[in-house]
N, C-alpha and C positions, 0 to 999 in steps of 0.2 A: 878172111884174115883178121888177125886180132891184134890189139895194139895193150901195152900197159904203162900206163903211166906214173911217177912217183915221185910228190912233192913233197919238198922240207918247207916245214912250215914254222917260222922263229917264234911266233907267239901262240899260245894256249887260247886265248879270244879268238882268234883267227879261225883255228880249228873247231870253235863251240859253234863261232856265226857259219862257215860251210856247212858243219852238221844240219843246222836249221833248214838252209839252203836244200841240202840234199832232201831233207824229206818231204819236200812239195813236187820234187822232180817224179815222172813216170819214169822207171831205168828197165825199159822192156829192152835195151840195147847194149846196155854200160852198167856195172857194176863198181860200190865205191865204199872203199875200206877206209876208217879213220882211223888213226892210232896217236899216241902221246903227240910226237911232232912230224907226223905223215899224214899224208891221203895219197889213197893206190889206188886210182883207177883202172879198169880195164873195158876198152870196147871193141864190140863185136865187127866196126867198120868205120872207115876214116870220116864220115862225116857223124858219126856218132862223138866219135871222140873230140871233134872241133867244137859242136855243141856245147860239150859238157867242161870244156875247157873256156870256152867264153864265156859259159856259168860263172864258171871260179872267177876268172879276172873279173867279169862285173860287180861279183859282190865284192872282192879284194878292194876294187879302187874306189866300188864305195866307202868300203871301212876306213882309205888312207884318206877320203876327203874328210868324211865325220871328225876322227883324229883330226887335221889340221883347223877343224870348226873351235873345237874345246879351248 
């Protein structure tokens, strides 16, 4: 079964720090599309897609603490 997923993402920073993110990940499972103000992922199986979803939030809520650091 395949799942796809697709975020709106309100800031352009946002989307530059995921890209970084993505490109240390191995995605022998998930595939991940950026665009202006999306990211589409898609995975091959539900625990692929949990993975790569608690990616995202990790790095997300680090950037909202950094932010509140400044």
């Amino acid at each position: 079964m395949t799942y796809e997923v697709t975020l709106k993402i309100d800031e352009p920073e946002k989307i530059r720090i995921l890209k970084t993110e993505f490109e240390s990940l191995e995605k022998q499972r998930f595939t991940i599309k950026t665009k202006k103000d999306t990211v589409e992922i898609t995975a091959e199986d539900a625990t692929a897609l949990k993975a790569i979803l608690n990616s995202v939030c990790k790095v997300l809520i680090v950037y909202e603490k950094m932010r509140q650091i400044k």
